[in-house]
PyMOL Python script that loads the backbone (N, CA, C, O; Angstrom):
from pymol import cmd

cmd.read_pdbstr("""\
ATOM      1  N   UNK A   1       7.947 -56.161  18.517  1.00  0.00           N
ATOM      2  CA  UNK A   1       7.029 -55.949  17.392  1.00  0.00           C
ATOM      3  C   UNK A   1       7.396 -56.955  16.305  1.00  0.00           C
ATOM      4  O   UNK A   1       8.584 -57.044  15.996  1.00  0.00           O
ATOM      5  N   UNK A   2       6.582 -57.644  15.758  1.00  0.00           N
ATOM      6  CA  UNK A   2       6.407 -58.876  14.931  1.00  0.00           C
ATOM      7  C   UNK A   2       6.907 -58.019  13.442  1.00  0.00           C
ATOM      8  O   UNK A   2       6.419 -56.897  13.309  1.00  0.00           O
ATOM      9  N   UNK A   3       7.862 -58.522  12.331  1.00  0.00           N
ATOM     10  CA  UNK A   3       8.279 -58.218  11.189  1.00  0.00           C
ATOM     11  C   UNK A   3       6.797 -57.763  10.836  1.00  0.00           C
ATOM     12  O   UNK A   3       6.732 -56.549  10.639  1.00  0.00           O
ATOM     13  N   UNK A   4       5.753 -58.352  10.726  1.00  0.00           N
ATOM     14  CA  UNK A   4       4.553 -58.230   9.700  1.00  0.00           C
ATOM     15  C   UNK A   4       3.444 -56.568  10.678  1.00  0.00           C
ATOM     16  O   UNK A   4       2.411 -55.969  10.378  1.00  0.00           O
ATOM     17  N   UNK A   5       4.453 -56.457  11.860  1.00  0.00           N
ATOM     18  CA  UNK A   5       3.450 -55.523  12.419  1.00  0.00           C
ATOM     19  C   UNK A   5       3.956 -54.107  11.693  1.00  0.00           C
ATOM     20  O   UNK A   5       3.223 -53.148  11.453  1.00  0.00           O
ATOM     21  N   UNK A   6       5.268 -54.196  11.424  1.00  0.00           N
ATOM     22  CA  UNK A   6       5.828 -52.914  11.238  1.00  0.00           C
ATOM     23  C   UNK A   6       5.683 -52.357   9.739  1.00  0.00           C
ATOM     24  O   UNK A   6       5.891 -52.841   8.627  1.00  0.00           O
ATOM     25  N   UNK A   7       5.263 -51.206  10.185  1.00  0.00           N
ATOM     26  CA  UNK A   7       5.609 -50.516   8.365  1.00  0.00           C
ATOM     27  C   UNK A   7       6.634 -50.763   7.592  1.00  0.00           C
ATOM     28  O   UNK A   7       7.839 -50.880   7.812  1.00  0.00           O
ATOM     29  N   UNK A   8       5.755 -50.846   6.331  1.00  0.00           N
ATOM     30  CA  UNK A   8       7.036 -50.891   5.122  1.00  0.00           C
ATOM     31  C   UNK A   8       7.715 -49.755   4.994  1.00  0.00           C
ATOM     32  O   UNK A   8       7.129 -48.696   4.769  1.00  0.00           O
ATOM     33  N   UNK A   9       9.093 -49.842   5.129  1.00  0.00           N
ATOM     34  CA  UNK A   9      10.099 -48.716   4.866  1.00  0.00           C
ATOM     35  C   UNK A   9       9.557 -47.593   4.166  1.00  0.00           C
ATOM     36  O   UNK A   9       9.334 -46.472   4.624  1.00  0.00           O
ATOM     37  N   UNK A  10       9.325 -48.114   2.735  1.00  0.00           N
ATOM     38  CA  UNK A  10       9.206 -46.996   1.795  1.00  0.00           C
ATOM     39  C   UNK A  10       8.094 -45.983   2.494  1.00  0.00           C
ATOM     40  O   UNK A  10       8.096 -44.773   2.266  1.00  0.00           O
ATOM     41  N   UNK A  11       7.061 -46.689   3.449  1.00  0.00           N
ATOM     42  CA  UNK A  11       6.205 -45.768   3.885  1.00  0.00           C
ATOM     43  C   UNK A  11       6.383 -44.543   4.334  1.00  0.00           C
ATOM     44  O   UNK A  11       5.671 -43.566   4.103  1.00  0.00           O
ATOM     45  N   UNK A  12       7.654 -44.618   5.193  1.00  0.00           N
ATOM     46  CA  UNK A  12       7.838 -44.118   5.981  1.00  0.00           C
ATOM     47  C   UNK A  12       8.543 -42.601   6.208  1.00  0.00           C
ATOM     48  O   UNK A  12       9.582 -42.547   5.550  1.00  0.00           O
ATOM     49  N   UNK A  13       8.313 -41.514   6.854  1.00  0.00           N
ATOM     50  CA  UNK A  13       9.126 -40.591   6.314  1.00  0.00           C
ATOM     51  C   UNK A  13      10.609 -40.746   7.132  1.00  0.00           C
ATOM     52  O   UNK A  13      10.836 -41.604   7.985  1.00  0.00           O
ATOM     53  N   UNK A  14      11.628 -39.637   6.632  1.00  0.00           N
ATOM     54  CA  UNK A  14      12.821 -39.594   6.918  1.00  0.00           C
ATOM     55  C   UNK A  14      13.046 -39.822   8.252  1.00  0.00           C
ATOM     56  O   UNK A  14      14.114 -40.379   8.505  1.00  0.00           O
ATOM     57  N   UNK A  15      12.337 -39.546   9.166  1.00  0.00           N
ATOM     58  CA  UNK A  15      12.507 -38.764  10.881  1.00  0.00           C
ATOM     59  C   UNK A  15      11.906 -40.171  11.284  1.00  0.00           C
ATOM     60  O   UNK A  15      12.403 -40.652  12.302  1.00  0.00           O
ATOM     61  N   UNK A  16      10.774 -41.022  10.563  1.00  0.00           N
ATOM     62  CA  UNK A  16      10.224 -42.290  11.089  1.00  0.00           C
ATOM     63  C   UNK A  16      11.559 -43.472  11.163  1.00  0.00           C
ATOM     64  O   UNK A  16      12.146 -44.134  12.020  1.00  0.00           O
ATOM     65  N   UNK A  17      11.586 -43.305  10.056  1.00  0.00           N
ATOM     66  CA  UNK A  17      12.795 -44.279   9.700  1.00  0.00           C
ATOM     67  C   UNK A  17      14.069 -44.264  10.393  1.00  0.00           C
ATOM     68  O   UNK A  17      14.630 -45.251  10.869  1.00  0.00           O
ATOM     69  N   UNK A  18      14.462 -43.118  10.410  1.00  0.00           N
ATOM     70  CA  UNK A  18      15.853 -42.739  11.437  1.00  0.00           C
ATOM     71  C   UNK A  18      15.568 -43.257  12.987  1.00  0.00           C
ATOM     72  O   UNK A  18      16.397 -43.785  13.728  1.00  0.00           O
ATOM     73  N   UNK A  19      13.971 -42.926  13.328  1.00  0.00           N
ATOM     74  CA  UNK A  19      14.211 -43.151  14.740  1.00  0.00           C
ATOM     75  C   UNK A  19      13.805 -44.793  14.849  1.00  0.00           C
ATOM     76  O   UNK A  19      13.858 -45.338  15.952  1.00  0.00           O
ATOM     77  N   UNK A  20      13.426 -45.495  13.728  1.00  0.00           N
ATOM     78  CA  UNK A  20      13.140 -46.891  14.232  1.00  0.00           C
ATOM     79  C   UNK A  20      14.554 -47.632  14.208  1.00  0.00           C
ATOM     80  O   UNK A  20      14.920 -48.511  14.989  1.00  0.00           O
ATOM     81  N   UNK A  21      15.366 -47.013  12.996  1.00  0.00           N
ATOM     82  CA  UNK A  21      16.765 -47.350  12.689  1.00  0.00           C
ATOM     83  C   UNK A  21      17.817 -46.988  13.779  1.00  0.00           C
ATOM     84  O   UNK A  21      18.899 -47.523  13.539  1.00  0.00           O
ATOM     85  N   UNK A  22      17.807 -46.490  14.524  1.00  0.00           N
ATOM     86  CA  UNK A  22      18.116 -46.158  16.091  1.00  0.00           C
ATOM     87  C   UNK A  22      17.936 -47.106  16.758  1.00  0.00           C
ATOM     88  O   UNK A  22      18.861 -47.493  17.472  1.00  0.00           O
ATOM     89  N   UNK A  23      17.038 -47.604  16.751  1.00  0.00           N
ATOM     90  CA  UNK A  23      15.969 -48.466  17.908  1.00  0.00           C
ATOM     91  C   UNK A  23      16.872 -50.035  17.629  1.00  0.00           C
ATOM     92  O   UNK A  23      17.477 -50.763  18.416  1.00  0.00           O
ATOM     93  N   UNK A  24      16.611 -50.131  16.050  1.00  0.00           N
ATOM     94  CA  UNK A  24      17.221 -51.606  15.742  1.00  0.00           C
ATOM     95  C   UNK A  24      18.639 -51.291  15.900  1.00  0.00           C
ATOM     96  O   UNK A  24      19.119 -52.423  15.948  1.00  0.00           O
ATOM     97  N   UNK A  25      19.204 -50.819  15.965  1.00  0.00           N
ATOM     98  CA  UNK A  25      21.263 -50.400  16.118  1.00  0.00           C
ATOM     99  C   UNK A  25      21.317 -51.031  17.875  1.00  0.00           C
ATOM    100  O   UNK A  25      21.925 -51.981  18.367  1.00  0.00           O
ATOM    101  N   UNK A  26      20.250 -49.857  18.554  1.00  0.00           N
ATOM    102  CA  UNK A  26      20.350 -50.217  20.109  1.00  0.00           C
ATOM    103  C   UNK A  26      20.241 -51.477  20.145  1.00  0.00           C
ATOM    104  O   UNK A  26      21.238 -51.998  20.643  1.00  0.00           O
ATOM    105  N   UNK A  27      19.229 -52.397  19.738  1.00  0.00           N
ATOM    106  CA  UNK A  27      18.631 -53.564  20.028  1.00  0.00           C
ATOM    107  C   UNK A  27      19.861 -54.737  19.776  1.00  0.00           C
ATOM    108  O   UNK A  27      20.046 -55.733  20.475  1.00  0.00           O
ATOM    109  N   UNK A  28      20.498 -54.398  18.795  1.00  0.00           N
ATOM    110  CA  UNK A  28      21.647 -55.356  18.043  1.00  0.00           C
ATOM    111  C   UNK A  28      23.037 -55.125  18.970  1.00  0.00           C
ATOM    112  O   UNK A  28      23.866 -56.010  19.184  1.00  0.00           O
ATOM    113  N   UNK A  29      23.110 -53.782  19.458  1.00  0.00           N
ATOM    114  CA  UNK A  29      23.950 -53.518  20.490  1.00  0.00           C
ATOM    115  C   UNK A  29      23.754 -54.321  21.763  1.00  0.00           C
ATOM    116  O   UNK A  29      24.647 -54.450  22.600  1.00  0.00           O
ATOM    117  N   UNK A  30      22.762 -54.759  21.852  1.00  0.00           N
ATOM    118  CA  UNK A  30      22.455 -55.068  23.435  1.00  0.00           C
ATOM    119  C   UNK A  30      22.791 -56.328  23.577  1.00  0.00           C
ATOM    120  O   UNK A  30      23.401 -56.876  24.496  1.00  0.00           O
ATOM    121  N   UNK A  31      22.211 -56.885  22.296  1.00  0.00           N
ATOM    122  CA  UNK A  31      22.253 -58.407  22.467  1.00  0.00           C
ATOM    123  C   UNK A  31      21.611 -59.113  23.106  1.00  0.00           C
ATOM    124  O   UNK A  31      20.792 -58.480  23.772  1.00  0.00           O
ATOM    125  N   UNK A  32      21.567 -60.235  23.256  1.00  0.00           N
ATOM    126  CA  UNK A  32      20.601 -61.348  23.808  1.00  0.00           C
ATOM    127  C   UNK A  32      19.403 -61.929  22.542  1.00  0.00           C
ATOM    128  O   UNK A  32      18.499 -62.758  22.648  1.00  0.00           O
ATOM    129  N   UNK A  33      19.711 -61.361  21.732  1.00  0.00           N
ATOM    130  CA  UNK A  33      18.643 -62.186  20.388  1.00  0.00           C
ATOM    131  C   UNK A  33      19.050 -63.161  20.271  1.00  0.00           C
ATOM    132  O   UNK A  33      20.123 -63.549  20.733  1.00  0.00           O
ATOM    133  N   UNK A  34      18.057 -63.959  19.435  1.00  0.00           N
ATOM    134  CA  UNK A  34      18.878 -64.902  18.543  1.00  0.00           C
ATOM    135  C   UNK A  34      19.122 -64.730  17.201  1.00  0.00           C
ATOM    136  O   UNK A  34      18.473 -63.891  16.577  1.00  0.00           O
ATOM    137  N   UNK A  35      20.071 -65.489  16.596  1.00  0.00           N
ATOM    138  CA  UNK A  35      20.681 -65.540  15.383  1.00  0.00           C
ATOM    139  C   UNK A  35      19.452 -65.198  14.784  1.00  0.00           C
ATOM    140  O   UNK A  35      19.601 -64.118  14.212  1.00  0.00           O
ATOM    141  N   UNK A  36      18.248 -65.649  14.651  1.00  0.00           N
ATOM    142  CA  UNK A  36      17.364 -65.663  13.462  1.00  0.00           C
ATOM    143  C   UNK A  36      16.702 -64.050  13.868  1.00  0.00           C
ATOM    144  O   UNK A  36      16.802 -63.185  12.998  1.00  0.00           O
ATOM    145  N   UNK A  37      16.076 -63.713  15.123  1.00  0.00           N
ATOM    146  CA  UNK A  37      16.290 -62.268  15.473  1.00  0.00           C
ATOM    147  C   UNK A  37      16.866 -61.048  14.992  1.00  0.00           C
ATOM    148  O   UNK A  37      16.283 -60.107  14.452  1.00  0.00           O
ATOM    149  N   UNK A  38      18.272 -61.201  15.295  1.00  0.00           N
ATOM    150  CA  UNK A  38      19.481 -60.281  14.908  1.00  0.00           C
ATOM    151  C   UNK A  38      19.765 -60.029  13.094  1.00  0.00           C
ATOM    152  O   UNK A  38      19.946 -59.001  12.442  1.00  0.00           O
ATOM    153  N   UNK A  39      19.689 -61.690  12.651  1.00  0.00           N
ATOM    154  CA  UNK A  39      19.331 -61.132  10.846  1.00  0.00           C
ATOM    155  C   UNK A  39      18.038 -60.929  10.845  1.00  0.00           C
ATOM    156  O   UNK A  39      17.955 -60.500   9.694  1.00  0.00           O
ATOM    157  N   UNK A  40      16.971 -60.903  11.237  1.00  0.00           N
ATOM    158  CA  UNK A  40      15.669 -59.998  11.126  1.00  0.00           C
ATOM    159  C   UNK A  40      15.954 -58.300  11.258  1.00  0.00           C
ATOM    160  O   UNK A  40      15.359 -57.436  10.614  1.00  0.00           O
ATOM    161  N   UNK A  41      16.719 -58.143  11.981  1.00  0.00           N
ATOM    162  CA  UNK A  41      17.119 -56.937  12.982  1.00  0.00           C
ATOM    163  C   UNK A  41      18.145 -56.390  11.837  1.00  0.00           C
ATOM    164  O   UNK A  41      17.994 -55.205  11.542  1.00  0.00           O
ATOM    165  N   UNK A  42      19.206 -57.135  11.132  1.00  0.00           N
ATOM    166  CA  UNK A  42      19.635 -55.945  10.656  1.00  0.00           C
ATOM    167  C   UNK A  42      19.559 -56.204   9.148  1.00  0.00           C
ATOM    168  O   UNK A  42      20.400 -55.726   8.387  1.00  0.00           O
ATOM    169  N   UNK A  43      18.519 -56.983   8.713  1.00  0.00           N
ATOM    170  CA  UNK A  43      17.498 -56.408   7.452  1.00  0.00           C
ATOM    171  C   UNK A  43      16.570 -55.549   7.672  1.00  0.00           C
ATOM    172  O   UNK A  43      16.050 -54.847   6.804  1.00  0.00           O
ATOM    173  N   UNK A  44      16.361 -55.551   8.591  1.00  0.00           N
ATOM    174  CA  UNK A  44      15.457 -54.391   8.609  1.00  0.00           C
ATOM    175  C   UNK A  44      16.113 -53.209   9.034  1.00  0.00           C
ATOM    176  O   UNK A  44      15.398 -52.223   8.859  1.00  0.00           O
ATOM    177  N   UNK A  45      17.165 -52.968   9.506  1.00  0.00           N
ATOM    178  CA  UNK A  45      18.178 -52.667   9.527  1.00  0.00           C
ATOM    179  C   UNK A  45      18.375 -51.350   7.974  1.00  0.00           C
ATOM    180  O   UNK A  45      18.022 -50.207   7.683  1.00  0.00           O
ATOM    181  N   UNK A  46      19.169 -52.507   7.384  1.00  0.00           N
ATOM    182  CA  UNK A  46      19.233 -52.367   6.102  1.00  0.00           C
ATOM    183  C   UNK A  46      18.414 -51.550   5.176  1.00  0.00           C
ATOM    184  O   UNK A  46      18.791 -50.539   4.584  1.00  0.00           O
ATOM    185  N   UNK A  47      17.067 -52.195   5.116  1.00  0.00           N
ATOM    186  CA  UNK A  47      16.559 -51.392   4.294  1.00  0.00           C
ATOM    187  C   UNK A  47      15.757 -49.682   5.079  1.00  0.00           C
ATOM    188  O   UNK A  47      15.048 -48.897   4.449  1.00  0.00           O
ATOM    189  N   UNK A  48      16.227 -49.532   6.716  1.00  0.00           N
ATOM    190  CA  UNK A  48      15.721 -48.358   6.945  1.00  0.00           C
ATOM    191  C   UNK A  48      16.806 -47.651   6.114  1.00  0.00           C
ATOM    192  O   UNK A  48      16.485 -46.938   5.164  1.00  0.00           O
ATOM    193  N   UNK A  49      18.100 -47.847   6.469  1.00  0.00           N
ATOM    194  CA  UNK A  49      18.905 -47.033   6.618  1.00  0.00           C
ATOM    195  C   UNK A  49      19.376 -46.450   4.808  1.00  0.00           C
ATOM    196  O   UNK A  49      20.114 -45.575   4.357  1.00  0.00           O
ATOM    197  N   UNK A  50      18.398 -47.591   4.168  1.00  0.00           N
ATOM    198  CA  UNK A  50      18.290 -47.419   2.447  1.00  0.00           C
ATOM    199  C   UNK A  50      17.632 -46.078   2.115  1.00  0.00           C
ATOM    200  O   UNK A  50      17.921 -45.201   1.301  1.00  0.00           O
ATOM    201  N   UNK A  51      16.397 -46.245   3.250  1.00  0.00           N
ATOM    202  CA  UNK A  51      15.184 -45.196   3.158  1.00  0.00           C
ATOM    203  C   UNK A  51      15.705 -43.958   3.496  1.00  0.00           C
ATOM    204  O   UNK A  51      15.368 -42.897   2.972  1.00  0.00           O
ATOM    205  N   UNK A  52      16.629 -44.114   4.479  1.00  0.00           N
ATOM    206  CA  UNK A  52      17.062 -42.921   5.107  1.00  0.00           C
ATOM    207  C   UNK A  52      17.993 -41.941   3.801  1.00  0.00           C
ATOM    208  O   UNK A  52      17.963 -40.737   3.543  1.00  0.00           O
ATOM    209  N   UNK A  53      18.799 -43.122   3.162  1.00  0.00           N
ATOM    210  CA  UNK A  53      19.420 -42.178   2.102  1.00  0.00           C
ATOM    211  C   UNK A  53      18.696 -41.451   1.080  1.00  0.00           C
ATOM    212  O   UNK A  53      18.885 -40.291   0.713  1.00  0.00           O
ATOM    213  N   UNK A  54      17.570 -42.558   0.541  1.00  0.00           N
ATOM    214  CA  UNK A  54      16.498 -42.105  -0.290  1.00  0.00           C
ATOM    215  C   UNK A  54      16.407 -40.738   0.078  1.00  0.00           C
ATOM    216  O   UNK A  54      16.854 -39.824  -0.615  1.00  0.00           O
ATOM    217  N   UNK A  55      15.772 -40.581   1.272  1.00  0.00           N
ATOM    218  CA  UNK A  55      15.422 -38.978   1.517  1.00  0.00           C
ATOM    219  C   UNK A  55      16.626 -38.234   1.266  1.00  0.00           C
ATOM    220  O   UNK A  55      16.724 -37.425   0.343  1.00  0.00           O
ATOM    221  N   UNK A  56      17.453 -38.476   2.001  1.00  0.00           N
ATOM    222  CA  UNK A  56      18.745 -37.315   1.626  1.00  0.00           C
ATOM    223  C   UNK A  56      18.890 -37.263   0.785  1.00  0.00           C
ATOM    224  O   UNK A  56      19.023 -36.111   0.372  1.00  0.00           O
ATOM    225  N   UNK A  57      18.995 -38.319  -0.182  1.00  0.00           N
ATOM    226  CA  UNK A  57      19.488 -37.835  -1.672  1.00  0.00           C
ATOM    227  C   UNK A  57      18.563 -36.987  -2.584  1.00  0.00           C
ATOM    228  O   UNK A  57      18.875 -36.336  -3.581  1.00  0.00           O
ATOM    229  N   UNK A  58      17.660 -37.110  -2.150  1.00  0.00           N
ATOM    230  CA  UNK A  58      16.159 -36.304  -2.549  1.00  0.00           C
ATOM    231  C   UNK A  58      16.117 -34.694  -1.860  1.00  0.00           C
ATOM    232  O   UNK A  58      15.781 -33.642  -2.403  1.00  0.00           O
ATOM    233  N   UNK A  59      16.514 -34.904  -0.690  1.00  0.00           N
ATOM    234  CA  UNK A  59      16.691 -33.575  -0.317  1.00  0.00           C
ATOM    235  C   UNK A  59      17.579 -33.023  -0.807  1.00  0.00           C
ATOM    236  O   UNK A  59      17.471 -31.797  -0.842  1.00  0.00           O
ATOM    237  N   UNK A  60      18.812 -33.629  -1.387  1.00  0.00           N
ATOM    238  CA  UNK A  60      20.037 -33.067  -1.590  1.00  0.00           C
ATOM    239  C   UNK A  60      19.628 -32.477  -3.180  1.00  0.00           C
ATOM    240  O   UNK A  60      19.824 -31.324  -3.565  1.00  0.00           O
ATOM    241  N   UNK A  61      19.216 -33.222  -3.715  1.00  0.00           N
ATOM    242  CA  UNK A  61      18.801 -32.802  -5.489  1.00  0.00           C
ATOM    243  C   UNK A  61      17.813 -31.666  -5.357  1.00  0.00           C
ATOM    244  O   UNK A  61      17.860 -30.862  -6.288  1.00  0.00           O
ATOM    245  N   UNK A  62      16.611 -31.333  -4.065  1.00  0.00           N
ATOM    246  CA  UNK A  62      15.961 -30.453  -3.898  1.00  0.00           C
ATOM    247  C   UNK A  62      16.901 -29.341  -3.520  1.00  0.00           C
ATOM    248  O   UNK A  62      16.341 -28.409  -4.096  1.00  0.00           O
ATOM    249  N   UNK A  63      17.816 -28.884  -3.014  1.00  0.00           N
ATOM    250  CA  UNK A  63      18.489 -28.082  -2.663  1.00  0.00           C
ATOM    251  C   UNK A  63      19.432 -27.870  -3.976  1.00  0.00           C
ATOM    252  O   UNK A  63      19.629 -26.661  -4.091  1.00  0.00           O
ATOM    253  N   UNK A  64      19.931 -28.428  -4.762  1.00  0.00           N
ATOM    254  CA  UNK A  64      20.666 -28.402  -5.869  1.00  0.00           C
ATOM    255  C   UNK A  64      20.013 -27.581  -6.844  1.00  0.00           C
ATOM    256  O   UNK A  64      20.544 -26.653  -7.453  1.00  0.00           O
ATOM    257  N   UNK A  65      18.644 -28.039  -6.974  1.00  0.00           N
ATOM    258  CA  UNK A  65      17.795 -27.908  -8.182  1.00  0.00           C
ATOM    259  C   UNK A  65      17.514 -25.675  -7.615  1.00  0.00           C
ATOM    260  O   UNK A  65      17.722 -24.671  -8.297  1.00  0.00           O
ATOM    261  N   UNK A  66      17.068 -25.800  -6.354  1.00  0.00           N
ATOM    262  CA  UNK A  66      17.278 -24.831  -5.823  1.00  0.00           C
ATOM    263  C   UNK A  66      18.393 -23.676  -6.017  1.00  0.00           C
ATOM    264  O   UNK A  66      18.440 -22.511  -6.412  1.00  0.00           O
ATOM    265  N   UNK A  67      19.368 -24.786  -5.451  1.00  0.00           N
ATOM    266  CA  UNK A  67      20.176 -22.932  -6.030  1.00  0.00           C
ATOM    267  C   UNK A  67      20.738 -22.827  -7.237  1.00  0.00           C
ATOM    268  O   UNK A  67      21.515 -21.925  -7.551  1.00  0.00           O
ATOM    269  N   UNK A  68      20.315 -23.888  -8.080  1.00  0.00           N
ATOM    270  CA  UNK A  68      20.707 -23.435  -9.373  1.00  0.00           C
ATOM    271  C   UNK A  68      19.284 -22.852 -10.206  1.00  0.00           C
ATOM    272  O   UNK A  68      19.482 -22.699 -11.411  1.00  0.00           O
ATOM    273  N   UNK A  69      18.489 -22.657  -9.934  1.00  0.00           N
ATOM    274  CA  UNK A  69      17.080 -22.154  -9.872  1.00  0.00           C
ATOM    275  C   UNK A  69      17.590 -20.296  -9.087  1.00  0.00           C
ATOM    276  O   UNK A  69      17.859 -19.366  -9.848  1.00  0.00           O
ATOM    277  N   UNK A  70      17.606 -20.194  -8.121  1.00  0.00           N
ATOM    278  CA  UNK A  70      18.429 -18.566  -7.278  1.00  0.00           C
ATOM    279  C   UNK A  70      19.466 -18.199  -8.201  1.00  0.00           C
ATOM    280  O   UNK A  70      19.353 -17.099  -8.742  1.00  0.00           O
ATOM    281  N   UNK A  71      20.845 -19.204  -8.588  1.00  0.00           N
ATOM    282  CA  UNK A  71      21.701 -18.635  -9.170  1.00  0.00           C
ATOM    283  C   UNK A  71      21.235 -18.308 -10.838  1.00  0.00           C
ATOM    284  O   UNK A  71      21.930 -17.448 -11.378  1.00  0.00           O
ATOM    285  N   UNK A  72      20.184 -18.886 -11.645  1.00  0.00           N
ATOM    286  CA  UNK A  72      19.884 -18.238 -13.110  1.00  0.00           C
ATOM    287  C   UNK A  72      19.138 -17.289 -12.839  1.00  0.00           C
ATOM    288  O   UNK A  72      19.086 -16.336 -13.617  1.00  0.00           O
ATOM    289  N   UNK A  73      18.358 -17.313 -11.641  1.00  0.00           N
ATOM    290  CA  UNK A  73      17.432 -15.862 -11.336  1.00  0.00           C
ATOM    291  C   UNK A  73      18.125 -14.919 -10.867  1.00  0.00           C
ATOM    292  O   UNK A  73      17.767 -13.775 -11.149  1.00  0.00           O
ATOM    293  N   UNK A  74      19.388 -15.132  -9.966  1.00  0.00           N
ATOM    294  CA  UNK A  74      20.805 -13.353 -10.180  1.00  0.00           C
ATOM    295  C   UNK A  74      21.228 -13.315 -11.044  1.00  0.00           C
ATOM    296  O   UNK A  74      21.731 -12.227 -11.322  1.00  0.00           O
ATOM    297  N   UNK A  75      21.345 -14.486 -12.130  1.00  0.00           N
ATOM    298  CA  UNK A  75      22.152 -13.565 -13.221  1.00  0.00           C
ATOM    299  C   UNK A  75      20.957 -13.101 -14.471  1.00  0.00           C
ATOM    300  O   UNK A  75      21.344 -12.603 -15.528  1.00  0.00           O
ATOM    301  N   UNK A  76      20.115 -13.237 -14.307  1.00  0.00           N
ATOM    302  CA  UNK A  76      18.851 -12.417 -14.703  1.00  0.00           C
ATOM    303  C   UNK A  76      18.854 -10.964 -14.553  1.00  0.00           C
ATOM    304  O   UNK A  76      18.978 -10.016 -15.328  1.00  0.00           O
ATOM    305  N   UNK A  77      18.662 -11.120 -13.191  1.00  0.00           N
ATOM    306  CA  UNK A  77      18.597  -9.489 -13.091  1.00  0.00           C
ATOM    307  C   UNK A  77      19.397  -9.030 -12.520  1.00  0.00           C
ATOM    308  O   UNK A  77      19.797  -9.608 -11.510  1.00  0.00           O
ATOM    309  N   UNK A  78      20.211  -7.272 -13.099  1.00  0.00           N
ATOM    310  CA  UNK A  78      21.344  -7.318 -13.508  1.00  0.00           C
ATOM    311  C   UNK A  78      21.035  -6.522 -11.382  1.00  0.00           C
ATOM    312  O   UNK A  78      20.097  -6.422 -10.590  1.00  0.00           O
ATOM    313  N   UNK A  79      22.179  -6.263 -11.417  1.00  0.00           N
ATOM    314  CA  UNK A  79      22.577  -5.857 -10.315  1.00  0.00           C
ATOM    315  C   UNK A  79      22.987  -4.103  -9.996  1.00  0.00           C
ATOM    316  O   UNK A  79      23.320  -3.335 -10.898  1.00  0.00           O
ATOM    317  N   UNK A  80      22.865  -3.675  -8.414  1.00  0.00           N
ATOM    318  CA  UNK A  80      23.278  -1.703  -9.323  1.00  0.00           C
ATOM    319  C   UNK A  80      24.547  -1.680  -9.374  1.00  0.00           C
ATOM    320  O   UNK A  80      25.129  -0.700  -9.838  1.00  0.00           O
TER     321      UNK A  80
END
""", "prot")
cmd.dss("prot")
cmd.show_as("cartoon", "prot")
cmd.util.cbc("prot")
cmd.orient("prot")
């Protein structure tokens, strides 16, 4: 797949990105590219595995925001 065929990262969701970022790890593992290939391969590389944090860190602040959202709502209401 040609650089210009593939989606832009940011497009992409968490589970897209992980599994194309898989794909380019295998591909760089295997070898037989060439030099100009392989830095294609792990810039793109790169910025999945950017995307990939994006989400986690987003999920991670959603879960944060969360139980500190549960924990002011128990100490709200009182308990028997």
């Amino acid at each position: 797949m040609a650089a210009s065929d593939r989606p832009d990262p940011d497009a992409l969701s968490y589970e897209e990105a992980r599994d194309e970022l898989v794909q380019v790890v295998n591909r760089l593992e295997q070898g037989g590219s060439t030099l100009e290939e392989s830095l294609e391969l792990w810039e793109r590389g790169e910025r999945l595995a950017a995307r990939c944090e994006e989400w986690l860190l987003g999920a991670r602040r959603r879960l944060e925001a969360a139980r500190r959202g549960g924990d002011a709502a128990s100490a709200e209401s009182p308990e028997a």
